[in-house]
MOPAC internal coordinates of N, CA, C and O (Angstrom, degrees):
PM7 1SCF
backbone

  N    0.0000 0     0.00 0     0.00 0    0    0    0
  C    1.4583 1     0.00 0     0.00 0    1    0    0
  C    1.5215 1   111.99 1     0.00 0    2    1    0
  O    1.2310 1   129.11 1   158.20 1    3    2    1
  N    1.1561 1   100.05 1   -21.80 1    3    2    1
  C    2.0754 1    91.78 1  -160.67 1    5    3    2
  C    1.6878 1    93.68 1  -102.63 1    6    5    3
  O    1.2310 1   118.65 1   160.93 1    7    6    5
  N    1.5123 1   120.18 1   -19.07 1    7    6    5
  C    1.5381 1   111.34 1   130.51 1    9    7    6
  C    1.3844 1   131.86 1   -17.43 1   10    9    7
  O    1.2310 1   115.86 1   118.85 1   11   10    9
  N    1.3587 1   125.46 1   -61.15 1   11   10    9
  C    1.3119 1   112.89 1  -147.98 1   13   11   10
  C    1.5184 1    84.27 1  -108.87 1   14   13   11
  O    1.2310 1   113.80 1   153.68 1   15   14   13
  N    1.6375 1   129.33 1   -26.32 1   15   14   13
  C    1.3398 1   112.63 1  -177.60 1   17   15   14
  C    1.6521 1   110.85 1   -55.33 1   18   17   15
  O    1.2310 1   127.29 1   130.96 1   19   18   17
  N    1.5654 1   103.58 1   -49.04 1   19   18   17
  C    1.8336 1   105.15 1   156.19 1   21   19   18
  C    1.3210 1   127.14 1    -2.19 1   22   21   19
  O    1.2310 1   126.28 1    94.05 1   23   22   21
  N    1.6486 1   105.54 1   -85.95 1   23   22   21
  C    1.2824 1   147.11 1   165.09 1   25   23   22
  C    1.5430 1   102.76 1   -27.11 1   26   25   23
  O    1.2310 1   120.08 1   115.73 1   27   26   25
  N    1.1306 1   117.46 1   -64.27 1   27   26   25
  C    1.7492 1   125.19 1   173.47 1   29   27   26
  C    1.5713 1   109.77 1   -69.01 1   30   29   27
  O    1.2310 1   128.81 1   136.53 1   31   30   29
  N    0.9868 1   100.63 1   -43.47 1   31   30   29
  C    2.0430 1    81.41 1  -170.96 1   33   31   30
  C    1.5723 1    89.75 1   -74.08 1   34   33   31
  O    1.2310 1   111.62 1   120.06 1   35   34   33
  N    1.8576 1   133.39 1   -59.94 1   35   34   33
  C    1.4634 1   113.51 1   174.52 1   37   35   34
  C    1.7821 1   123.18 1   -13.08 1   38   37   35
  O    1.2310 1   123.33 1   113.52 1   39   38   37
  N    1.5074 1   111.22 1   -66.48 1   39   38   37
  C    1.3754 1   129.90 1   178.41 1   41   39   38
  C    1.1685 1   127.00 1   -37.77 1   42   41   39
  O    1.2310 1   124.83 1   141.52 1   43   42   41
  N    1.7181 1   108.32 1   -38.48 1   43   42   41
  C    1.5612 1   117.60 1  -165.26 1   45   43   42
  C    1.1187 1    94.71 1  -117.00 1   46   45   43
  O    1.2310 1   114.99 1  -173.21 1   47   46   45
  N    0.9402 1   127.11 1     6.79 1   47   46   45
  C    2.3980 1   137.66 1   155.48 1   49   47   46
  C    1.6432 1   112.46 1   -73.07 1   50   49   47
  O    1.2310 1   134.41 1   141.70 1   51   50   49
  N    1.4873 1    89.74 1   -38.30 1   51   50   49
  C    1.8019 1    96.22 1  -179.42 1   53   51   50
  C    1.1168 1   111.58 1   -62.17 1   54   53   51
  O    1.2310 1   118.42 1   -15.72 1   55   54   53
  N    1.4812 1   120.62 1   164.28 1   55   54   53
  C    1.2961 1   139.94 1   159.10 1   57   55   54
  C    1.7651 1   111.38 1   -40.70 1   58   57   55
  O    1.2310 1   128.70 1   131.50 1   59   58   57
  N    2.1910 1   100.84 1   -48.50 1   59   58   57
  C    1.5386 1    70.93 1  -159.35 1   61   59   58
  C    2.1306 1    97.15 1  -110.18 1   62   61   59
  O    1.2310 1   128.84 1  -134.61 1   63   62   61
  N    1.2661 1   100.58 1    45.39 1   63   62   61
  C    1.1687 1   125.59 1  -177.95 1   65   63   62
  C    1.6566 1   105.84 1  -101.61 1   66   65   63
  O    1.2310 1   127.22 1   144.45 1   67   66   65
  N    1.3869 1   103.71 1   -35.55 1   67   66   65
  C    1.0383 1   106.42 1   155.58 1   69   67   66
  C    1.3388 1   142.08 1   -71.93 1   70   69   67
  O    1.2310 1   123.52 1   123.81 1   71   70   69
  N    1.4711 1   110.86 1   -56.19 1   71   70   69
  C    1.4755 1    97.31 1   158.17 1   73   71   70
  C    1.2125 1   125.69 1   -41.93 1   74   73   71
  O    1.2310 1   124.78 1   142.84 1   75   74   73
  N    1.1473 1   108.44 1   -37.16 1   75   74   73
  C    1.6913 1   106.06 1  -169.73 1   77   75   74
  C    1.4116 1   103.34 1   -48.10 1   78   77   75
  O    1.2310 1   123.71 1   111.17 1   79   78   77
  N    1.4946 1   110.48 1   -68.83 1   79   78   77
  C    1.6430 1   111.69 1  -173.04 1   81   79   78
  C    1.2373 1   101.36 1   -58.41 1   82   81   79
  O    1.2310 1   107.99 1   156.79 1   83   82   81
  N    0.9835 1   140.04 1   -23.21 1   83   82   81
  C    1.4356 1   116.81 1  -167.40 1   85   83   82
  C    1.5828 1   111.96 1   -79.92 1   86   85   83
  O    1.2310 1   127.47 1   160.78 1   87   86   85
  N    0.9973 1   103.23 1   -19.22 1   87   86   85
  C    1.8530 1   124.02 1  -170.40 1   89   87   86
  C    1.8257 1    92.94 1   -83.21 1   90   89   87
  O    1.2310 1   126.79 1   121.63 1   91   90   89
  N    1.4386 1   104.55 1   -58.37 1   91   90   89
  C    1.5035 1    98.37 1   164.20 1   93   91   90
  C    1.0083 1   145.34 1   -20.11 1   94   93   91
  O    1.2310 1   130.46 1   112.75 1   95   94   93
  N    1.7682 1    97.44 1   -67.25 1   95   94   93
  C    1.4443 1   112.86 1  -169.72 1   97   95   94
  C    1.7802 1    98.57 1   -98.71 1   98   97   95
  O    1.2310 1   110.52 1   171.47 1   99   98   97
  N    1.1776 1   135.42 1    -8.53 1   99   98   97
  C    1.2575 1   116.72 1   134.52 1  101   99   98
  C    1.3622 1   132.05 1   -40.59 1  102  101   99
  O    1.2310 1   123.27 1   120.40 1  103  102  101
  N    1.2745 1   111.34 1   -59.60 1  103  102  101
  C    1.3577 1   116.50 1  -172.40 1  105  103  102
  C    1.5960 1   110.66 1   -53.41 1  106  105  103
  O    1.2310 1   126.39 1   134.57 1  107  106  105
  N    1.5481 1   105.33 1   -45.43 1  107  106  105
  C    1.6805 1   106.43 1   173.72 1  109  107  106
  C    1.3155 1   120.68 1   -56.14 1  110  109  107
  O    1.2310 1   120.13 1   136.17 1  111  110  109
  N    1.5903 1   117.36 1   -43.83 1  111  110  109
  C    1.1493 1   105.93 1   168.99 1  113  111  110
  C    1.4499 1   136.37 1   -52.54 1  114  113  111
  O    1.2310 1   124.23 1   150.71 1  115  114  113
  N    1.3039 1   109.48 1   -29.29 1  115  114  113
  C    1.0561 1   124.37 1  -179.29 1  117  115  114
  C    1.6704 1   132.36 1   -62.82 1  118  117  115
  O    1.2310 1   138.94 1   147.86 1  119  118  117
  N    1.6378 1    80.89 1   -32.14 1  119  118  117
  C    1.4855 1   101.78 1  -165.93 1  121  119  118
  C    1.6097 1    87.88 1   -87.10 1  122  121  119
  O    1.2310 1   120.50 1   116.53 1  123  122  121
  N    1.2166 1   116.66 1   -63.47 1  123  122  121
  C    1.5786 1   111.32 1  -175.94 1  125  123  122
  C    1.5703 1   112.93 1   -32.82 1  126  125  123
  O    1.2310 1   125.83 1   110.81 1  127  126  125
  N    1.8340 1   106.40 1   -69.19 1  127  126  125
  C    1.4255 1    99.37 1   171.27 1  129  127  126
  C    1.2151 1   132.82 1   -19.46 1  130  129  127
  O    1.2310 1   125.87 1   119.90 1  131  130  129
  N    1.8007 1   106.33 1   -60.10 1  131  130  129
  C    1.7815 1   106.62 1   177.48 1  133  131  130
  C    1.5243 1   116.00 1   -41.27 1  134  133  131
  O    1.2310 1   127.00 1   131.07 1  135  134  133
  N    1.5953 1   104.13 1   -48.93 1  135  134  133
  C    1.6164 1   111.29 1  -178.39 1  137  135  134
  C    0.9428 1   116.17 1   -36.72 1  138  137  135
  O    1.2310 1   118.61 1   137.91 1  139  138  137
  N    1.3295 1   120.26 1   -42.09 1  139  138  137
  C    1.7673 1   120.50 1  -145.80 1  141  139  138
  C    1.4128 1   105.55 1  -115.59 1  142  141  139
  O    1.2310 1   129.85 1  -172.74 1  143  142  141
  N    1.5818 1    98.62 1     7.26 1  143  142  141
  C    1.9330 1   103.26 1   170.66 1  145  143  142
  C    1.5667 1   100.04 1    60.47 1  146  145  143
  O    1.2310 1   115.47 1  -128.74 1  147  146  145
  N    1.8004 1   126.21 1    51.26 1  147  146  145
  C    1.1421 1   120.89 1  -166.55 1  149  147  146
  C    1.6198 1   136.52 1     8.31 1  150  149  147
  O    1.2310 1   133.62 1  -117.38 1  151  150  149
  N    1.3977 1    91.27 1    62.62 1  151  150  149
  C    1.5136 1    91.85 1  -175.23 1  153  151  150
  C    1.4756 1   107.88 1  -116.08 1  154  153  151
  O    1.2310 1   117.97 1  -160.52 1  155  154  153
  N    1.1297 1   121.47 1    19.48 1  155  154  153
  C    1.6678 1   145.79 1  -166.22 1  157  155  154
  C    1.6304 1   109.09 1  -143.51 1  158  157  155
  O    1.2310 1   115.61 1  -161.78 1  159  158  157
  N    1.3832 1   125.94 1    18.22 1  159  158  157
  C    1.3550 1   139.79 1  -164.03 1  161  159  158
  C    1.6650 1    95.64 1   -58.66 1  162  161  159
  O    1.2310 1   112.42 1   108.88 1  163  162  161
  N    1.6440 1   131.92 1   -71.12 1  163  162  161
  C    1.2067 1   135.95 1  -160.60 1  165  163  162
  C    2.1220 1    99.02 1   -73.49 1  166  165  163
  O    1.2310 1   113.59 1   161.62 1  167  166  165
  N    1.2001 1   129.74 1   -18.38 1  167  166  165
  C    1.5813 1   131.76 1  -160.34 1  169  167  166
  C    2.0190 1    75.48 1   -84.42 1  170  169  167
  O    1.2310 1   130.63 1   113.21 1  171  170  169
  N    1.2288 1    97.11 1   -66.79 1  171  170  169
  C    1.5212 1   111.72 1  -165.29 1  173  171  170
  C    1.7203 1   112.60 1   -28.06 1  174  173  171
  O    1.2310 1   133.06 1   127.44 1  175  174  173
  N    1.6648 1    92.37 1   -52.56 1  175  174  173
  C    1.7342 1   100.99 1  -154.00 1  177  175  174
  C    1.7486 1    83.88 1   -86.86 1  178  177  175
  O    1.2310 1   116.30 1   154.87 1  179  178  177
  N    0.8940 1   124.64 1   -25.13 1  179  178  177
  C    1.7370 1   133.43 1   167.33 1  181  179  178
  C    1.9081 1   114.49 1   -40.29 1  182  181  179
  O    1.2310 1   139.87 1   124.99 1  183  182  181
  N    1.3551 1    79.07 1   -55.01 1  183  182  181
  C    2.0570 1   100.92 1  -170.14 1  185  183  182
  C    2.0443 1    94.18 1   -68.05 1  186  185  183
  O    1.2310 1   137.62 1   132.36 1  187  186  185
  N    1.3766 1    83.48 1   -47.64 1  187  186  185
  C    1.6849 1    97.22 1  -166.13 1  189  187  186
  C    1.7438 1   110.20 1   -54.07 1  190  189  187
  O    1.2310 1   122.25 1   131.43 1  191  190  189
  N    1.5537 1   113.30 1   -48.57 1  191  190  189
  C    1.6931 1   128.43 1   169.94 1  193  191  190
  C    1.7249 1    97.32 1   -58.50 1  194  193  191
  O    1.2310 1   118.19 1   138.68 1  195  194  193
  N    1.0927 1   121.06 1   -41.32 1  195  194  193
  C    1.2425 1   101.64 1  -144.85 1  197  195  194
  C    1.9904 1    93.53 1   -84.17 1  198  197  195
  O    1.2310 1   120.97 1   139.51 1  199  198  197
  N    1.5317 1   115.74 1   -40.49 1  199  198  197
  C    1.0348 1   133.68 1  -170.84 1  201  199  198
  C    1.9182 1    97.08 1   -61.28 1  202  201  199
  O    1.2310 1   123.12 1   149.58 1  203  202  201
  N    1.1511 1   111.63 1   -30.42 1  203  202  201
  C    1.7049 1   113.75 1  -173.27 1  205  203  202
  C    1.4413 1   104.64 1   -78.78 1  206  205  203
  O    1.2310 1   114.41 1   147.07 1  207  206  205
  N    1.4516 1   128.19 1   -32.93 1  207  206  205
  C    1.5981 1   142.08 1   176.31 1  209  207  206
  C    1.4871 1    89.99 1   -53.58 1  210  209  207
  O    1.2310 1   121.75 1   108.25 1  211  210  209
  N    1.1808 1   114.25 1   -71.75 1  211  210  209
  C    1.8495 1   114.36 1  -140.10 1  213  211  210
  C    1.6834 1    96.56 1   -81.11 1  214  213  211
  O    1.2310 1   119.20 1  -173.41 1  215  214  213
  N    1.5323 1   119.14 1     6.59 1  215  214  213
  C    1.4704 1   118.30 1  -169.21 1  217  215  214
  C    1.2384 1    96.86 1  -130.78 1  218  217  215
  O    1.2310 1   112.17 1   126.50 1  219  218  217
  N    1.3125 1   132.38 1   -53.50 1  219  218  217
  C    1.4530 1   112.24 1   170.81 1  221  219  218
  C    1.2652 1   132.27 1   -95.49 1  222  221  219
  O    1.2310 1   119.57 1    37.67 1  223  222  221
  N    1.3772 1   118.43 1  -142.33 1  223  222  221
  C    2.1165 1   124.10 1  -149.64 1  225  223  222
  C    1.8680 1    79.94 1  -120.66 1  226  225  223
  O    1.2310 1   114.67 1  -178.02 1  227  226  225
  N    1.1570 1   127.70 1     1.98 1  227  226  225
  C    1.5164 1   128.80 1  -177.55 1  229  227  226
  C    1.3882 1   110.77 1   -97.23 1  230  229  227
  O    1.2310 1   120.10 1   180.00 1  231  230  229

């Protein structure tokens, strides 16, 4: 197991490990936003910065 957690933090260090999450956690934001009939616009893009820090090389 502590193999592949490796394997994942390596991945999401990379360049295109990054995009990835970032495309991710765009997309979540996005989707949440719709939910909430943008009425959570600044909490959202808040959760979204903070969630991209502790996951990516940014």
């Amino acid at each position: 197991m502590a193999g592949m957690a490796d394997k994942a933090k390596d991945f999401l260090s990379s360049d295109k490990g990054e995009q990835v999450s970032d495309k991710g956690l765009d997309k979540a934001g996005q989707v949440v936003d719709q939910k909430t009939g943008g009425t959570h616009d600044a909490q959202i893009e808040k959760g979204v910065t903070m969630a991209d820090k502790k996951l990516g090389t940014e």
